[in-house]
Rosetta silent file (secondary structure, phi, psi, omega in degrees, C-alpha in Angstrom):
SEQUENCE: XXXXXXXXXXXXXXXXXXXXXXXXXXXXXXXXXXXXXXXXXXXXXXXXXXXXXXXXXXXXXXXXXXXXXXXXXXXXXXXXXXXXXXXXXXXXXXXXXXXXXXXXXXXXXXXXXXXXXXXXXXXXXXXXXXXXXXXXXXXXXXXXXXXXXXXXXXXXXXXXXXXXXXXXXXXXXXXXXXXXXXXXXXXXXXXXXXXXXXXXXXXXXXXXXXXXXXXXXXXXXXXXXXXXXXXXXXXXXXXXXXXXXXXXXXXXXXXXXXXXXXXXXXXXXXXXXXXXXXXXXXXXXXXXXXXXXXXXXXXX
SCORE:     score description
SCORE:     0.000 S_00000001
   1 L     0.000  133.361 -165.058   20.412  156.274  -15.576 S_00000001
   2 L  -102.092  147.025 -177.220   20.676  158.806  -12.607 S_00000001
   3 L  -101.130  177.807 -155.936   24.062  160.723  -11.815 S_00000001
   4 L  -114.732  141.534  167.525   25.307  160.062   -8.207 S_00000001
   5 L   -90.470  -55.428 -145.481   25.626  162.965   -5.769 S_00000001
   6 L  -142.410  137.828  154.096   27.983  161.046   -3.600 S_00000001
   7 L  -115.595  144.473  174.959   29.990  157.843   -3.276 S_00000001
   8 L  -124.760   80.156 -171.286   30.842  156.363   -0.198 S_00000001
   9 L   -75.629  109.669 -173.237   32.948  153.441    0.284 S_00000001
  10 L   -57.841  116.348  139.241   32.817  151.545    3.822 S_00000001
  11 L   -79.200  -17.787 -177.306   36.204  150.434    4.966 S_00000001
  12 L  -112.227  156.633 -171.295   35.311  148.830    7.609 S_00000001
  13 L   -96.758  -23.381 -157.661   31.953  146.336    6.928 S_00000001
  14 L  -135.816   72.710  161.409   31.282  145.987   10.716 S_00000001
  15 H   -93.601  -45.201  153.053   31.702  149.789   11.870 S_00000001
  16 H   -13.294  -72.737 -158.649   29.525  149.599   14.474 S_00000001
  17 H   -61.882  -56.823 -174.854   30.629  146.030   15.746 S_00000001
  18 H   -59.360  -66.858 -168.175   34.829  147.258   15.361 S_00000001
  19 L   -90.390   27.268 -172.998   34.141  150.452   17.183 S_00000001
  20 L   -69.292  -28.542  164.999   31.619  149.328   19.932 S_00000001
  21 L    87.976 -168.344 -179.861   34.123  151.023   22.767 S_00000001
  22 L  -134.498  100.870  179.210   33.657  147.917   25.978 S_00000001
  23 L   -53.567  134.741  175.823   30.240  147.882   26.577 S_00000001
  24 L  -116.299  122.964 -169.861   29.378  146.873   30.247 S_00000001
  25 L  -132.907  135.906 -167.306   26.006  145.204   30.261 S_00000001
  26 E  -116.701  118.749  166.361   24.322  145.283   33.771 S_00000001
  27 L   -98.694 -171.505  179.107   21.748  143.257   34.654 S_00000001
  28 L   -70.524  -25.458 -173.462   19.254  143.643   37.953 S_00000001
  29 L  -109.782   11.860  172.131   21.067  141.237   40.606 S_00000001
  30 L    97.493  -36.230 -169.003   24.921  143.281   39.829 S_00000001
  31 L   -47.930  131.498  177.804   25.818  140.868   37.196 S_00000001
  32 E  -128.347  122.003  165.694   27.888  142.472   34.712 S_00000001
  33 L  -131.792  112.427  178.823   29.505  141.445   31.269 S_00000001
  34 L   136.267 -145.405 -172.875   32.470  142.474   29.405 S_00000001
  35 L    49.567   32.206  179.077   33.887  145.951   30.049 S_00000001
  36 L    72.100   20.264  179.395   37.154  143.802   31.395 S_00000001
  37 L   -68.157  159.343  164.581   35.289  143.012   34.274 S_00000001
  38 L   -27.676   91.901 -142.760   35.091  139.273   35.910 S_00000001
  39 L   -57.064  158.024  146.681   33.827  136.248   33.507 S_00000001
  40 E   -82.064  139.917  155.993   30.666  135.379   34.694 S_00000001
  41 E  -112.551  138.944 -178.427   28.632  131.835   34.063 S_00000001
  42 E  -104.476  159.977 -160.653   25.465  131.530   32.596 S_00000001
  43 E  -165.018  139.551  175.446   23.887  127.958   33.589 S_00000001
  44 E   148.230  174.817 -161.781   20.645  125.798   32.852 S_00000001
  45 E   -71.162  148.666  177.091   18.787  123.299   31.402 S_00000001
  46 L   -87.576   -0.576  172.920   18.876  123.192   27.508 S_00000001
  47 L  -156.299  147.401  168.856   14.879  123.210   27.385 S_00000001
  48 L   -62.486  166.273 -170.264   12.181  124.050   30.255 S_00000001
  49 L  -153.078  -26.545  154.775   10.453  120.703   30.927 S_00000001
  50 L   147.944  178.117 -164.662    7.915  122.344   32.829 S_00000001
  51 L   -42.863  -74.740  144.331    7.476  124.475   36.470 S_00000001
  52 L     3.517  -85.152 -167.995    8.999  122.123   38.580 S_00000001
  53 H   -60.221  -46.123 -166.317   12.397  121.489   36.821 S_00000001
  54 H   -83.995   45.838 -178.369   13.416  124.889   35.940 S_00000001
  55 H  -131.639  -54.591  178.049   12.807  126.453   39.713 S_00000001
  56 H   -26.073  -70.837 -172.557   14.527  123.096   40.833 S_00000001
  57 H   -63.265  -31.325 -177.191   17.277  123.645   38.354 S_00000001
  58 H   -53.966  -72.786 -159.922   16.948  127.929   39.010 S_00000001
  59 H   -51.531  -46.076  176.096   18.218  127.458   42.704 S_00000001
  60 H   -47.883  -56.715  171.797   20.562  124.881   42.271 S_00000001
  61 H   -69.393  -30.853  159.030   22.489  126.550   39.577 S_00000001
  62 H   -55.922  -33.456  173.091   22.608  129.711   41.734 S_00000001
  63 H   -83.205  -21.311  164.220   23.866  127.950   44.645 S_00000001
  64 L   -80.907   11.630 -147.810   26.412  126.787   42.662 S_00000001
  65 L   110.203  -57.723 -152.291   27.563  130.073   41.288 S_00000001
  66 L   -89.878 -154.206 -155.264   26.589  131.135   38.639 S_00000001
  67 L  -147.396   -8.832  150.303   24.490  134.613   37.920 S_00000001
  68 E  -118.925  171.800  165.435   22.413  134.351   35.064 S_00000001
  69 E   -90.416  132.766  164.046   19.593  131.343   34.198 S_00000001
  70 E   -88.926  143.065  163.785   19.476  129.716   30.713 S_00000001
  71 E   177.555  126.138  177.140   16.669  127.912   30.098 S_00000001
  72 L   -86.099  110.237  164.845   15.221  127.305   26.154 S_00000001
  73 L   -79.206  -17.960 -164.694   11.226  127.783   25.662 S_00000001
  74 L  -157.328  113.881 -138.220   11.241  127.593   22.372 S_00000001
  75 L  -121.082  136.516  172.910   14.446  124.986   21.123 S_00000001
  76 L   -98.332  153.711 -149.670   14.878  124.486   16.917 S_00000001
  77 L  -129.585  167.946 -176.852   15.477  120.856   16.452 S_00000001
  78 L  -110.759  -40.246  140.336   17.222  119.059   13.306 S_00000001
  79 L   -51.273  148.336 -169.538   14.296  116.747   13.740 S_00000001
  80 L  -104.753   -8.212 -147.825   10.757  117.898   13.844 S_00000001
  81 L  -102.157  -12.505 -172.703    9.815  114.802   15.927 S_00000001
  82 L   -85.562  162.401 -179.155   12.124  115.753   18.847 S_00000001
  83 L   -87.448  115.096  162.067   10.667  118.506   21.776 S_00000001
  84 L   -62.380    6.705 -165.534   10.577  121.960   20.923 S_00000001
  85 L   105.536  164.681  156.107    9.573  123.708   23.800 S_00000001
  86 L   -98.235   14.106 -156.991    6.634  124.796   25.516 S_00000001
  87 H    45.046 -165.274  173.871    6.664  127.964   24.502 S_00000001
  88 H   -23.174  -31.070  141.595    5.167  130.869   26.223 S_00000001
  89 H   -41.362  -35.406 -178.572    4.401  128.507   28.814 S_00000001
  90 H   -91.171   -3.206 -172.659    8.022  128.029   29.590 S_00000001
  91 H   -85.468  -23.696  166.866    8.793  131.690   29.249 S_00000001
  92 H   -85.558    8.864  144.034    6.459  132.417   32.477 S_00000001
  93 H   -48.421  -59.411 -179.780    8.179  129.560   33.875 S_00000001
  94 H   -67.017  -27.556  177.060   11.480  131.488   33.753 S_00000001
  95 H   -78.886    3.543 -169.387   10.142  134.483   35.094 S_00000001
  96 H   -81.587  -88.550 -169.288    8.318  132.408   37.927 S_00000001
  97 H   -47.133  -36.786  165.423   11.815  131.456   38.661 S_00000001
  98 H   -54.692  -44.089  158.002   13.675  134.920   38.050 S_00000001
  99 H   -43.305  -41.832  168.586   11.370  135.691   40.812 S_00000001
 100 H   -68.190  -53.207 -162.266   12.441  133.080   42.974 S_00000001
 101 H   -91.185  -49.566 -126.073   16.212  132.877   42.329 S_00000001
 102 L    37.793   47.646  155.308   16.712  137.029   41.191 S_00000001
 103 L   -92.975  146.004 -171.859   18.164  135.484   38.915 S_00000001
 104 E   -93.562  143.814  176.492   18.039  137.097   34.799 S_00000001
 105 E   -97.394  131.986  176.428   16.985  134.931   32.420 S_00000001
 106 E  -130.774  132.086  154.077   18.190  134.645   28.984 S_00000001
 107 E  -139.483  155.058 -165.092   16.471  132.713   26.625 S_00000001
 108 E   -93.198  140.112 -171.542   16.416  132.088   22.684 S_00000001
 109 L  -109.969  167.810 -171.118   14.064  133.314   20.308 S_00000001
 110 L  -144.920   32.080  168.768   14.079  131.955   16.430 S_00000001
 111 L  -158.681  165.189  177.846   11.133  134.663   14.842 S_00000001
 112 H   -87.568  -34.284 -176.679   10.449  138.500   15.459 S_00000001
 113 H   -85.544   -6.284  142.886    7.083  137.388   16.646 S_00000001
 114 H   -49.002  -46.780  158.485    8.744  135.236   19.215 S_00000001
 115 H   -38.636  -50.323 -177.315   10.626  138.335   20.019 S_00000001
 116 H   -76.614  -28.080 -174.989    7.474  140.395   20.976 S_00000001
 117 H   -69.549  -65.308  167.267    6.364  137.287   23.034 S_00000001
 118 H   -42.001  -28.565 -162.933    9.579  136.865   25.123 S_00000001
 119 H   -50.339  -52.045 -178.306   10.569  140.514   25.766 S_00000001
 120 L   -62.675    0.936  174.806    8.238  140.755   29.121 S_00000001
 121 L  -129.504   44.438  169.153    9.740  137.464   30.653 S_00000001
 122 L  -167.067  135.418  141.526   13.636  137.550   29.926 S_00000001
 123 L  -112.976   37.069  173.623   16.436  139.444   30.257 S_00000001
 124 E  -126.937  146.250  157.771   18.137  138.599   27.676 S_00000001
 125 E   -97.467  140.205  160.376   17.539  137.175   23.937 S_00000001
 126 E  -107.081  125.539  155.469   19.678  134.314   22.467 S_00000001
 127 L   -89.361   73.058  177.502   20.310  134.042   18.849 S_00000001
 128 L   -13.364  154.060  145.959   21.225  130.228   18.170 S_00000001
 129 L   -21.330  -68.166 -157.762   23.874  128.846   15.686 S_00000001
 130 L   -79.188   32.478 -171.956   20.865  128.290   12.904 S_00000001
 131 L  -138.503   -1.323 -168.734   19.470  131.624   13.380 S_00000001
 132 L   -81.603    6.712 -172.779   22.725  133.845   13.018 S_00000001
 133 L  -115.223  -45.832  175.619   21.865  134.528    9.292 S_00000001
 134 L   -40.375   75.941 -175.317   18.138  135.244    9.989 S_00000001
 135 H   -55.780  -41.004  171.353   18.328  138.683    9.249 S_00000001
 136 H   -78.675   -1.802  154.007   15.198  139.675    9.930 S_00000001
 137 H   -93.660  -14.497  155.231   15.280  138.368   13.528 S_00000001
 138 H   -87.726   -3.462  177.918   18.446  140.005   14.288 S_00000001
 139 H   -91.181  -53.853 -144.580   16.953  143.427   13.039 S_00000001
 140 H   -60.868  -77.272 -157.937   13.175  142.527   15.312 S_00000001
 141 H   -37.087  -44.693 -177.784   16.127  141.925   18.500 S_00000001
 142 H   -47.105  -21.304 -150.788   17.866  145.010   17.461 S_00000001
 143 H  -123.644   30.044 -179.082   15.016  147.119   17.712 S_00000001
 144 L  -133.337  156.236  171.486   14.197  145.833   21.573 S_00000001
 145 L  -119.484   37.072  176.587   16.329  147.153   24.253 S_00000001
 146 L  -101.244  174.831  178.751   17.599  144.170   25.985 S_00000001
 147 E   -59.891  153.429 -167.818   20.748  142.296   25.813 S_00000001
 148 E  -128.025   78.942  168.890   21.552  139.951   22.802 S_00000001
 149 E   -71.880  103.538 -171.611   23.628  136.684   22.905 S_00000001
 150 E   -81.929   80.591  156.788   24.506  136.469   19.334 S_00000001
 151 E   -55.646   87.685  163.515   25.512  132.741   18.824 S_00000001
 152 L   -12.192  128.709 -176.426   28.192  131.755   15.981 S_00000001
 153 L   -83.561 -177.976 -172.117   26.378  129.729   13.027 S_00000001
 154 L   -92.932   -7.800  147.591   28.191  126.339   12.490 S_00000001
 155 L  -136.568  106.428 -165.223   30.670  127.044   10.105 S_00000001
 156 L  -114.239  132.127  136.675   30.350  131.214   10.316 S_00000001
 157 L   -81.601  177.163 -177.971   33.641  133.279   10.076 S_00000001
 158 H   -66.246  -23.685 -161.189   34.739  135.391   11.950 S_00000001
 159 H   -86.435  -47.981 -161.054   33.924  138.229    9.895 S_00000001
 160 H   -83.595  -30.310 -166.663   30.241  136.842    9.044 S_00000001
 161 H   -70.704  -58.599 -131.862   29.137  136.448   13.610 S_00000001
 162 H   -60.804  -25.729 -163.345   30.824  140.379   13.549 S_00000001
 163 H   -95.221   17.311  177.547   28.210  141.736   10.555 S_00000001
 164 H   -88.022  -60.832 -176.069   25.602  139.427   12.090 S_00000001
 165 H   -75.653    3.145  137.838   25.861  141.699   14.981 S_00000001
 166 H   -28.094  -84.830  176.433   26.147  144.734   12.503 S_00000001
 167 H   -44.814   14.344  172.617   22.807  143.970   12.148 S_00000001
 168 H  -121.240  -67.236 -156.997   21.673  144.117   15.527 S_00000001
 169 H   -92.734   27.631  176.358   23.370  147.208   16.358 S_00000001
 170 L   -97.272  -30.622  165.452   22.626  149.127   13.639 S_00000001
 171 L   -71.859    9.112  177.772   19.067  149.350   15.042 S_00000001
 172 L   141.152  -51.922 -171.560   20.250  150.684   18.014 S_00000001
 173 L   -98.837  105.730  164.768   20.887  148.205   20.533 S_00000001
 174 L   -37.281  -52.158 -138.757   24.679  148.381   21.816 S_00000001
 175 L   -89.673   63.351  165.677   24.068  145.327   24.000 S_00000001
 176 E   -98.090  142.513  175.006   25.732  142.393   22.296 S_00000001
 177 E  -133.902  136.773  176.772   27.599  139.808   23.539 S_00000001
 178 E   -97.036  138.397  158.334   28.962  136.984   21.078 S_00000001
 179 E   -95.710  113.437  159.019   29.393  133.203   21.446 S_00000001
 180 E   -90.510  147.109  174.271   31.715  130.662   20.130 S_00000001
 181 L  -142.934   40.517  173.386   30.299  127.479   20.680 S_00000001
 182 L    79.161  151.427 -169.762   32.145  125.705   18.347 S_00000001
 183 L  -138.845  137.539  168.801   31.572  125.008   14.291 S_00000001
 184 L   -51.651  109.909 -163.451   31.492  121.569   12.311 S_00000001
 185 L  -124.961  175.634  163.869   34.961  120.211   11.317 S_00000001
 186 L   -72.945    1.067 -177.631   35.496  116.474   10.109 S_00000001
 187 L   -75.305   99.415 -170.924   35.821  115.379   13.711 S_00000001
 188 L   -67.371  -54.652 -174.586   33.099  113.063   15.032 S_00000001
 189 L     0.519  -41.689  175.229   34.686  112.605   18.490 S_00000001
 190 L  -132.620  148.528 -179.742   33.003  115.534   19.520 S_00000001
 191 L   -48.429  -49.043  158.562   29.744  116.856   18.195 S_00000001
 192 L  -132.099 -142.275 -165.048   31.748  120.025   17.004 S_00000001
 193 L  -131.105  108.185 -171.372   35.374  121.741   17.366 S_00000001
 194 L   -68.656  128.601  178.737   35.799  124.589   19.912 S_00000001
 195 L  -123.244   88.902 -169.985   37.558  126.619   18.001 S_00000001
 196 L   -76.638   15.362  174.428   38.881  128.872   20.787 S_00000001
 197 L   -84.841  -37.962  169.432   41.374  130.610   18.637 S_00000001
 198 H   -54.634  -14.026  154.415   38.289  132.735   17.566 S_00000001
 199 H   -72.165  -39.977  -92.188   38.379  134.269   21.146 S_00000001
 200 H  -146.255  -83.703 -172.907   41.801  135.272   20.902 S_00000001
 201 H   -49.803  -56.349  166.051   41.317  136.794   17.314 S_00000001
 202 H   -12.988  -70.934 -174.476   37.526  138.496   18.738 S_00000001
 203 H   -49.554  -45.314 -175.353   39.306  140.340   21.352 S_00000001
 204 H   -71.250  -18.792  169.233   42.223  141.570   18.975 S_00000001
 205 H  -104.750  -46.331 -155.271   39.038  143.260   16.635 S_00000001
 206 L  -124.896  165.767  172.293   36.196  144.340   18.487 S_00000001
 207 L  -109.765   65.413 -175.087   35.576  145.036   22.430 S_00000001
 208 L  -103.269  150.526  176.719   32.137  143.334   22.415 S_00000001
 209 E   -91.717  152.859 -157.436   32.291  140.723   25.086 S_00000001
 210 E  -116.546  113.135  -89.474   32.691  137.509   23.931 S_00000001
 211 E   170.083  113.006 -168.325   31.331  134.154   25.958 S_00000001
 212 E  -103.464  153.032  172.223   32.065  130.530   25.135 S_00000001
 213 E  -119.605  119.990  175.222   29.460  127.464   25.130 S_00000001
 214 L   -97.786  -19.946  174.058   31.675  124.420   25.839 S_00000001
 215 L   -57.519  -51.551  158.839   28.395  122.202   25.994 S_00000001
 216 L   -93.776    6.199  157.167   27.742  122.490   22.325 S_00000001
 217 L   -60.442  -49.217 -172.998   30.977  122.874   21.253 S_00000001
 218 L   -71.330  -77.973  174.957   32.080  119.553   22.883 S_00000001
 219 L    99.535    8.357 -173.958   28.845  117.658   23.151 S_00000001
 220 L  -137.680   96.581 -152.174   30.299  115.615   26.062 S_00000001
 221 H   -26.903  -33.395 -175.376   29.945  116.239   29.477 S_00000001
 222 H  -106.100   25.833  138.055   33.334  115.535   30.665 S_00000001
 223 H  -108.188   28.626 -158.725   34.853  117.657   28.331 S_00000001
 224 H   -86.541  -53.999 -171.373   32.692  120.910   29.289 S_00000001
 225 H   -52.561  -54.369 -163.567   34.773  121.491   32.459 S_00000001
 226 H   -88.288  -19.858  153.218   38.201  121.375   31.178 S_00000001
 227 H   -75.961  -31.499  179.906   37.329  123.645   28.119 S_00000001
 228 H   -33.322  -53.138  178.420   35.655  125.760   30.406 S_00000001
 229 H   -67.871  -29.393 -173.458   39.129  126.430   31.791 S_00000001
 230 H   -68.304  -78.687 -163.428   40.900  126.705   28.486 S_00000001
 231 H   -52.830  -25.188  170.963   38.304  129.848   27.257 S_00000001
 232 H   -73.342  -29.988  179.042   38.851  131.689   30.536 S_00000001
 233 H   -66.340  -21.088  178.449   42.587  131.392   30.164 S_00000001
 234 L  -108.923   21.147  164.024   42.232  132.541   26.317 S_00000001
 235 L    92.785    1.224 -169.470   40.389  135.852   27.478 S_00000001
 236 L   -60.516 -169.271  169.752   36.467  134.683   27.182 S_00000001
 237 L  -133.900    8.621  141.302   34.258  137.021   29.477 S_00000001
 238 E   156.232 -175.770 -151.951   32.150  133.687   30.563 S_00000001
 239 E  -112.082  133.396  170.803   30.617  130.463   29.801 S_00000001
 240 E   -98.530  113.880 -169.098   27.548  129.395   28.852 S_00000001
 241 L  -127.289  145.585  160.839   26.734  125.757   30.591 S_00000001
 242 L   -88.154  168.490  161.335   23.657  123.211   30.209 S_00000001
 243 E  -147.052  159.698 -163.201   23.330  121.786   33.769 S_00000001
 244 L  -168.307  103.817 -169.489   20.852  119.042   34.252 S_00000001
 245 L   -69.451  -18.301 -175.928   20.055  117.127   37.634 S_00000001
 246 L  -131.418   61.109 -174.866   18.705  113.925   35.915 S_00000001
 247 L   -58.201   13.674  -86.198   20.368  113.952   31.943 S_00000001
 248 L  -169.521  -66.470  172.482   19.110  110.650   31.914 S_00000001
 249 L   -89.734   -6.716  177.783   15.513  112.018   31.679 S_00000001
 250 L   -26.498  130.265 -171.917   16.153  115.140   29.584 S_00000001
 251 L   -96.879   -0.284 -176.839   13.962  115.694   27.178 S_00000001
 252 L  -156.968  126.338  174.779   16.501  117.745   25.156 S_00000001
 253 L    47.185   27.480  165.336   20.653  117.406   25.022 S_00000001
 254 H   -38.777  -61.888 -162.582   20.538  115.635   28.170 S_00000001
 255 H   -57.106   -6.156  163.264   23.926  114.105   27.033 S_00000001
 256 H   -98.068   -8.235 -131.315   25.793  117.401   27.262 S_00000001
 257 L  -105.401  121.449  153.835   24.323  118.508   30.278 S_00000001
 258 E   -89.198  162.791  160.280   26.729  118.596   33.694 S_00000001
 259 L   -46.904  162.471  179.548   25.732  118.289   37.144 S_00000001
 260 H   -95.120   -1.594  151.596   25.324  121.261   39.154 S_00000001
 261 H   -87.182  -28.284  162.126   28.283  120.061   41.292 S_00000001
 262 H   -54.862  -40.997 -165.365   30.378  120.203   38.399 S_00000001
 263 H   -77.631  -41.384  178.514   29.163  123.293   37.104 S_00000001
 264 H   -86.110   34.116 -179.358   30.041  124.675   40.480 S_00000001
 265 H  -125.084 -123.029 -148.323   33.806  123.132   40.134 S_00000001
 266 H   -42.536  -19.094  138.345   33.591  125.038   37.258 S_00000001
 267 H   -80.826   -3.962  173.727   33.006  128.614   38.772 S_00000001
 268 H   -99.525  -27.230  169.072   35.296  127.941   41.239 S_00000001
 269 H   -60.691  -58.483 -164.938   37.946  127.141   38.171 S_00000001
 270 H   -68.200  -15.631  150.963   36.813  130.343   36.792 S_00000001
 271 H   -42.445  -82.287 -173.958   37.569  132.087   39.967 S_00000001
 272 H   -24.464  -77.941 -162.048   41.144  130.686   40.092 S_00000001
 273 H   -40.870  -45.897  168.542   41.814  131.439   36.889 S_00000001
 274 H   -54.083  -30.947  170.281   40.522  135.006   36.455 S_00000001
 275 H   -65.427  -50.829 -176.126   42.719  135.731   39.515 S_00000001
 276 H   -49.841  -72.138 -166.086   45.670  134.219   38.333 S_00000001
 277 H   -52.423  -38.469  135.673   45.282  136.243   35.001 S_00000001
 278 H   -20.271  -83.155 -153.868   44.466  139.615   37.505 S_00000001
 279 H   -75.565  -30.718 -176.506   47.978  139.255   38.378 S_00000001
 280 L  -132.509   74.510  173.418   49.538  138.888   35.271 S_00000001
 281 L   -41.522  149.806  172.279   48.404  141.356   32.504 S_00000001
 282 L   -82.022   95.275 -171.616   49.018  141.339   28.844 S_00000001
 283 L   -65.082  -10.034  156.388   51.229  144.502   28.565 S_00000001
 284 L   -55.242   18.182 -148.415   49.827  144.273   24.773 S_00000001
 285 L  -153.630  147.300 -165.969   46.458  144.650   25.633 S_00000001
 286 L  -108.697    7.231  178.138   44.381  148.114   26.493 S_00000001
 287 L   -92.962  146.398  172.243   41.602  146.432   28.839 S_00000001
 288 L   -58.238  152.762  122.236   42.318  147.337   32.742 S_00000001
 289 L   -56.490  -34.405 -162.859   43.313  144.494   34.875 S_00000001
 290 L   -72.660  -37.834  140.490   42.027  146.039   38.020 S_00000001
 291 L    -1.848  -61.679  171.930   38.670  144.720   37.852 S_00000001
 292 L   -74.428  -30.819 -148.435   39.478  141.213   38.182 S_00000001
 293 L   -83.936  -12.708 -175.992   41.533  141.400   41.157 S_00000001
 294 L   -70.220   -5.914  171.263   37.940  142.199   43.126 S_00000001
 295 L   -33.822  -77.783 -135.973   38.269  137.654   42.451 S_00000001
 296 L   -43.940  -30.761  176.394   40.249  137.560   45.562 S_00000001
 297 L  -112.953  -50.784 -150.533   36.538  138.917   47.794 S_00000001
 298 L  -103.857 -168.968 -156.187   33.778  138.386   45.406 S_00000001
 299 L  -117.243  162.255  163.800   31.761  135.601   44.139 S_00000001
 300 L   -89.777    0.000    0.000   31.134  134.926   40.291 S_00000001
């Protein structure tokens, strides 16, 4: 047994994560998120389907609004029998389309060698629900220097998403942004339970910007829109949407999926709303208001 030079006892578990300061992450087309700036929507299909759909789906979601693309190449399934992607084929899809559109791409990876494959076509990585415990895929993202959507696991605390993204930004990379997208309650009604209180509480620890998915929280198309409105009104910094011109044929979550005139009804709510809340600050609260008020002239 060895004597100890030093002990050190963490108080905080998530120093990084707690102390992050309010990161503004800038993409190539002006889109920006957090740093109390203007929510933003991120929008697309929940799986490429091939060349065609997502440059179909690219423009469409742009003309409605919103300012980055989603689109999954490579989708983990609770079945094995259901489609999984194309893989690397769909990730030069999205840049095909990021070409087309200028739009940024974000898409999710679920291995570090999936990581090295994606970096050159996206700018973003997603870390799914089932992947927020994969520690060794939130260190490979960590150690790249693009943006990270760090996705809530399905019943994660709050405490467990912030040291998930410990673990990103202890390698380095600043650039996190977290998602509730809801976690598994006894409620069938909806596939899960937005639990939008966890926005509220987010804000009140760390200033990483924080981004709601009302598609999988909800699981129902015609509740995506009116949660949509609820997380900008509770402080999100933007939305994550499936949109889908035929959900009918989807080959994946078609059945969550909105239209892309909803989803633009849904950046024009987030408009409203962001304005309204421009106007009436939280004199509790240390983020600027001045930001938002650029609603009243720009687009999301």
């Amino acid at each position: 047994m060895t004597d100890a030079d030093k002990v050190i006892k963490l108080q905080d578990q998530c120093p990084l994560a707690l102390n992050a300061g309010e990161p503004e992450i800038r993409f190539a087309n002006g889109a920006i998120i957090g740093g109390g700036r203007q929510p933003i929507v991120i929008a697309g299909p929940c799986a490429v389907e091939s060349q065609d759909q997502i440059n179909r789906l690219a423009h469409k979601v742009k003309a409605a609004g919103a300012v980055l693309l989603r689109g999954g190449a490579y989708k983990p399934r609770t079945s094995p029998y259901d489609f999984r992607g194309l893989g690397p084929e769909a990730l030069r899809y999205l840049a095909e389309a990021r070409e087309a559109t200028g739009l940024p791409v974000v898409s999710e990876v679920m291995s570090p060698e999936q990581v090295a494959v994606a970096e050159p076509h996206v700018d973003m990585l997603q870390i799914g629900a089932r992947n927020m415990y994969n520690y060794e895929l939130l260190t490979a993202v960590g150690r790249t220097r693009l943006p990270v959507l760090l996705k809530r696991a399905f019943s994660a605390t709050i405490n467990e998403l912030l040291q998930a993204a410990e673990y990103i930004m202890l390698e380095g990379n600043k650039q996190v942004v977290l998602c509730e997208r809801g976690v598994r309650t006894f409620e069938p009604h909806t596939r899960n339970t937005l639990d939008l209180s966890a926005v509220a509480a987010l804000k009140t620890m760390t200033q990483l910007p924080v981004i709601v998915d009302p598609s999988h929280a909800t699981g129902r198309p015609e509740l995506v829109r009116p949660m949509s409105r609820a997380a900008i009104a509770c402080g999100a910094d933007g939305l994550l949407i499936e949109v889908h011109d035929a959900p009918s044929q989807a080959l994946s979550d078609g059945s969550q999926a909105v239209s892309p005139d909803t989803l633009r009804a849904i950046v024009s709510d987030v408009k409203a709303i962001a304005r309204a809340l421009a106007f009436a600050p939280d004199e509790n609260s240390s983020r600027d208001p001045q930001p938002l008020a650029a609603l009243q002239t720009s687009a999301v």
